[in-house]
Backbone bond lengths (Angstrom), bond angles and torsions (degrees), N, CA, C in turn:
res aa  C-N    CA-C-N  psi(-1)  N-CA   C-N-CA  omega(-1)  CA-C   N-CA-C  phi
1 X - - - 1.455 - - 1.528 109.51 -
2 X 1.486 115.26 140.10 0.970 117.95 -166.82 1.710 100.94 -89.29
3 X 1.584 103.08 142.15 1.426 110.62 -178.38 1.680 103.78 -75.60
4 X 1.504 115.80 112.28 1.647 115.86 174.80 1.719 111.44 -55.57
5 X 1.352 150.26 -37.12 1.131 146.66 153.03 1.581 116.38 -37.34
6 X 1.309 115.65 -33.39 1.402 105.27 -160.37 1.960 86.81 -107.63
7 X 1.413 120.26 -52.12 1.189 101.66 176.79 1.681 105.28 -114.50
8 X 1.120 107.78 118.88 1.796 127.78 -179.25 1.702 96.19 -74.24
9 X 1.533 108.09 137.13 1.455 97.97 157.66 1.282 126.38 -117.53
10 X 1.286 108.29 15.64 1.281 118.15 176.67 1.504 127.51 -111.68
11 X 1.677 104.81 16.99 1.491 111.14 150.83 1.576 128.43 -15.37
12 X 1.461 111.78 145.33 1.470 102.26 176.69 1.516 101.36 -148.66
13 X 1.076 121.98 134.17 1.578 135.46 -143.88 2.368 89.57 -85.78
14 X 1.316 97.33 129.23 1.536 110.03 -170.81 1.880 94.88 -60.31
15 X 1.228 108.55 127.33 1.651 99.81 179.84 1.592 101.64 -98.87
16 X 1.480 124.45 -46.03 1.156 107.59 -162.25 1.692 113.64 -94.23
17 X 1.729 88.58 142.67 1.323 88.61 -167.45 1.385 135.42 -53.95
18 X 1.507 103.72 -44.43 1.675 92.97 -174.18 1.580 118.59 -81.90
19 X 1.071 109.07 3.98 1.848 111.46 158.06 1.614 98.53 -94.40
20 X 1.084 140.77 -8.59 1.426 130.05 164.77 1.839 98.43 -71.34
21 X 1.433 103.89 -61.01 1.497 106.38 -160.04 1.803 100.57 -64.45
22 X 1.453 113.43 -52.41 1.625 107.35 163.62 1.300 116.95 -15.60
23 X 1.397 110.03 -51.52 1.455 110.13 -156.96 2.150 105.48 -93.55
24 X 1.315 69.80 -43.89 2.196 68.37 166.17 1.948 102.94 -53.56
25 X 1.075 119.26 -48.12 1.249 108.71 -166.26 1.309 111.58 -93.41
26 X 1.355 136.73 3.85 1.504 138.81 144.92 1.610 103.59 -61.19
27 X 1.447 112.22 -65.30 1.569 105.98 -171.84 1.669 95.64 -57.04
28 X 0.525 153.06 -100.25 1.620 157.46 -165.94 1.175 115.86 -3.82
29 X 1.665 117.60 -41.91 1.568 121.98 172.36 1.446 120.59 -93.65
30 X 1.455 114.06 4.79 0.991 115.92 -158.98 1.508 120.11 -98.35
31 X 1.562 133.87 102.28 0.819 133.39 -168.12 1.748 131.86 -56.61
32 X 0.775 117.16 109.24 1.855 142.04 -158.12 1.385 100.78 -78.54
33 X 1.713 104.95 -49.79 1.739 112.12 -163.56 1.908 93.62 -64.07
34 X 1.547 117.08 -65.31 1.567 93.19 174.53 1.607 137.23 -94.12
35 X 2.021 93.02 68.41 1.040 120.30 171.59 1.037 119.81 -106.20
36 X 1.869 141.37 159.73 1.401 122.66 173.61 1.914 101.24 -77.69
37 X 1.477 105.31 -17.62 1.700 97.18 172.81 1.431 107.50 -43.33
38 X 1.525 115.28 -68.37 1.439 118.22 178.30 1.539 128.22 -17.32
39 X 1.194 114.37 -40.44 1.656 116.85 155.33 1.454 131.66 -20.02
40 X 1.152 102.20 -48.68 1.631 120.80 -159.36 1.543 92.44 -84.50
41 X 1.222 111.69 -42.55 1.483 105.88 179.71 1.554 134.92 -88.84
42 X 1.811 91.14 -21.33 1.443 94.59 154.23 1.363 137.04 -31.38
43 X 1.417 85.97 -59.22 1.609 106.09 -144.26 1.576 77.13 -92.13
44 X 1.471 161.89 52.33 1.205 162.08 119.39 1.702 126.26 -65.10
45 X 1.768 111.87 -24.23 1.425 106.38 150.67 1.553 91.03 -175.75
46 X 1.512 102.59 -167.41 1.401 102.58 -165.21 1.442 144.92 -57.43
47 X 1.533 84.26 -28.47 1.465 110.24 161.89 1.455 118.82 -153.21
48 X 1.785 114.81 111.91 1.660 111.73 -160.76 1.598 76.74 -104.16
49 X 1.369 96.58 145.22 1.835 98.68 173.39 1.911 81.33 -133.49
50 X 1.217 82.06 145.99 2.191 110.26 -179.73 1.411 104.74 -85.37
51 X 1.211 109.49 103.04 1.423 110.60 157.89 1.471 132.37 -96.04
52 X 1.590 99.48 15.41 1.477 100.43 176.94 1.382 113.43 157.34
53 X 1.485 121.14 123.77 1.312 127.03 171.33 1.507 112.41 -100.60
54 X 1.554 133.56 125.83 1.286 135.23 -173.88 1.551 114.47 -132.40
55 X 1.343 102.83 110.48 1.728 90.53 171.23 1.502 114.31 -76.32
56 X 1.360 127.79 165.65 1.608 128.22 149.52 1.799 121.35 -69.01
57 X 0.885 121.51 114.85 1.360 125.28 174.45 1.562 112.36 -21.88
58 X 1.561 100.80 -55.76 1.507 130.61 -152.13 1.805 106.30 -92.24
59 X 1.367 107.22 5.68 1.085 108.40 -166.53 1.643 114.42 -137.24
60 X 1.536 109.20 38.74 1.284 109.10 -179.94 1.722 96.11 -128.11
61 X 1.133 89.97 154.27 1.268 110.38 -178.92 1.459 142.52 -155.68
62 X 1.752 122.02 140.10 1.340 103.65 -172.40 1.416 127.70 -66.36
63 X 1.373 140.97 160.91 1.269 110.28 177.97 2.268 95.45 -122.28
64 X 1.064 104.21 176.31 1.764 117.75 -176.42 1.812 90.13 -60.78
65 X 0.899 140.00 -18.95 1.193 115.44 -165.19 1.786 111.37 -126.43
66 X 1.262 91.29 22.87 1.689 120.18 152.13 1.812 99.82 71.59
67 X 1.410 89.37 46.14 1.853 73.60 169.71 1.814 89.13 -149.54
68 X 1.293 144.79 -153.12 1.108 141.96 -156.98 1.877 101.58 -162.79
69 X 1.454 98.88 152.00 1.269 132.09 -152.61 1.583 96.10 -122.51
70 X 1.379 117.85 154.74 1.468 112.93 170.86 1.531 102.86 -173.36
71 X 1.384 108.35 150.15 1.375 109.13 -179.22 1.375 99.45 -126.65
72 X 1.663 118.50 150.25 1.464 134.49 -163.78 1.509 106.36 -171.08
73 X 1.044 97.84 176.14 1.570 126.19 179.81 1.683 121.34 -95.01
74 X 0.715 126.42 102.04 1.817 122.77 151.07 1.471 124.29 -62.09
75 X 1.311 131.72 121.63 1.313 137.85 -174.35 1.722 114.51 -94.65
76 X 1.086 132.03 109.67 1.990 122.13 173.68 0.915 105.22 -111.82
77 X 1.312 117.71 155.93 1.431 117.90 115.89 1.852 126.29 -100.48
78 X 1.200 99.60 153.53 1.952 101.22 -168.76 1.332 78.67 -112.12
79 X 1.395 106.50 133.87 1.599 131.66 155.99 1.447 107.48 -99.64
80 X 1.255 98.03 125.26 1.682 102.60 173.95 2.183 94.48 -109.89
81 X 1.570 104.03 167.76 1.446 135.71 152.59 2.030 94.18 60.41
82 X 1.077 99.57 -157.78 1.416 133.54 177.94 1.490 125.43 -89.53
83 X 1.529 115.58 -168.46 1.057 106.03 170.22 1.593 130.02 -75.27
84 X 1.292 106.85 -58.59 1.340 108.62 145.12 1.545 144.63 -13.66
85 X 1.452 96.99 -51.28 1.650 103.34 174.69 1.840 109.53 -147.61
86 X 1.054 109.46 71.84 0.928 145.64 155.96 1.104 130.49 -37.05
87 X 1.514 149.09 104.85 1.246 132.87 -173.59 1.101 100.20 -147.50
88 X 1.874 118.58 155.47 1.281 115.39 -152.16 2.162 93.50 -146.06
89 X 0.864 135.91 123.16 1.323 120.34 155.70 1.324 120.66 -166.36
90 X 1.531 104.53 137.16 1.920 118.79 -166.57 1.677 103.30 -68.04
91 X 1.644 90.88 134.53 1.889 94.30 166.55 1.694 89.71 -140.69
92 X 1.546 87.42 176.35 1.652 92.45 -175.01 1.630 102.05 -140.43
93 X 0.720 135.03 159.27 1.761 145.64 161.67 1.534 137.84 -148.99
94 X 1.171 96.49 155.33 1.669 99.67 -159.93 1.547 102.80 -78.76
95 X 1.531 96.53 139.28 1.705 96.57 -172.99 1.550 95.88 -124.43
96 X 1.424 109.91 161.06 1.779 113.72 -175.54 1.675 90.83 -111.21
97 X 1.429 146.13 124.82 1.453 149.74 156.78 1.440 108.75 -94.92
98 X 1.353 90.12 130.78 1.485 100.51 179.88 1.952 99.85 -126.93
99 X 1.793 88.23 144.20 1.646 77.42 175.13 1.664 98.56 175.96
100 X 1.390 133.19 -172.74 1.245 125.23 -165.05 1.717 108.32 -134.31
101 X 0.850 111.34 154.03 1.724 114.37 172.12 1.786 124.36 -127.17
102 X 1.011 114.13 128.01 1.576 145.24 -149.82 1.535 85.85 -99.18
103 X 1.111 135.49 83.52 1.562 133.76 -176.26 1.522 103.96 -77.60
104 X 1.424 125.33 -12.03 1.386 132.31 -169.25 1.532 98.01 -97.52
105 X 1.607 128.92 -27.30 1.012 89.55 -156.39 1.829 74.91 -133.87
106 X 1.452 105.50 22.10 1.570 100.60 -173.49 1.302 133.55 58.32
107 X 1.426 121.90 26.47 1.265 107.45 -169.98 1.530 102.98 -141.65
108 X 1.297 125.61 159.22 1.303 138.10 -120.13 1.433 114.11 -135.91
109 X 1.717 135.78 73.03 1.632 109.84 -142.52 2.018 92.69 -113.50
110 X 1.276 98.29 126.17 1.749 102.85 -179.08 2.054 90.71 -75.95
111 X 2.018 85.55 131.92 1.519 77.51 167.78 1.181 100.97 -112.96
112 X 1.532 125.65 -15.44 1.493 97.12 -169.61 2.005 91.59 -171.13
113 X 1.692 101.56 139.82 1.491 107.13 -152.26 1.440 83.01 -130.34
114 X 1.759 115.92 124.04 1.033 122.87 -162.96 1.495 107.26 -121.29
115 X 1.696 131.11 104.16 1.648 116.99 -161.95 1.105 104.19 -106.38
116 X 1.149 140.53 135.66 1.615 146.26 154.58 1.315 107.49 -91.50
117 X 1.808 106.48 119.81 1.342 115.94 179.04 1.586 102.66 -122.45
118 X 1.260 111.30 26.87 1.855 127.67 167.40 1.478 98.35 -34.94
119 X 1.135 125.46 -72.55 1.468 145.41 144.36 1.950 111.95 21.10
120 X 1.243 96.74 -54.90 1.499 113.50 -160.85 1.635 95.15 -88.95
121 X 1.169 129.49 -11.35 0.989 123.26 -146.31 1.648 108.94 -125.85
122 X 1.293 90.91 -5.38 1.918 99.86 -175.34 1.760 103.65 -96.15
């Protein structure tokens, strides 16, 4: 059974635009690395550097308890070894953003960026 806190089914897709685009361009600036999300991707190799946080347009949403939900992409690269042996290669993963919007005063605060790197691990 699915836990209702973690997956809501009564999402409702953000209609108006510039609290849609607000919110695309909060996630976009929004720094991940000093996030506790950042964890998950840390600890994926020796040095993961962020090349990019992206929500889906089509994939945000209000939720019942008046703040908004969104699903997106995380961008890396994983550095593996030394100088010597060196290895370098881009992965990406799906992240869940959670966060609220201030329609009065327009502004957009991420509370909490959730990454699944299940992915990395199969």
């Amino acid at each position: 059974m699915k836990n209702p806190k973690v997956f809501p089914t009564n999402l409702q897709p953000i209609e108006d635009p510039r609290e849609a685009s607000a919110i695309l361009s909060a996630i976009e600036k929004f720094d991940l690395t000093s996030s506790p999300g950042w964890d998950a991707l840390d600890e994926l190799s020796s040095q993961t550097v962020l090349e990019g946080l992206e929500a889906n347009p089509d994939g945000i949403f209000n939720t019942p308890a008046g703040k908004f939900e969104a699903v997106g992409t995380a961008y890396v690269t994983l550095n593996y070894g030394g100088k010597r042996d060196a290895a370098s290669m881009p992965d990406s993963f799906p992240v869940r953003i959670i966060g609220s919007f201030d329609r009065t005063a327009n502004k957009v605060t991420i509370e909490d960026v959730q990454v699944d790197t299940s992915s990395f691990f199969e």
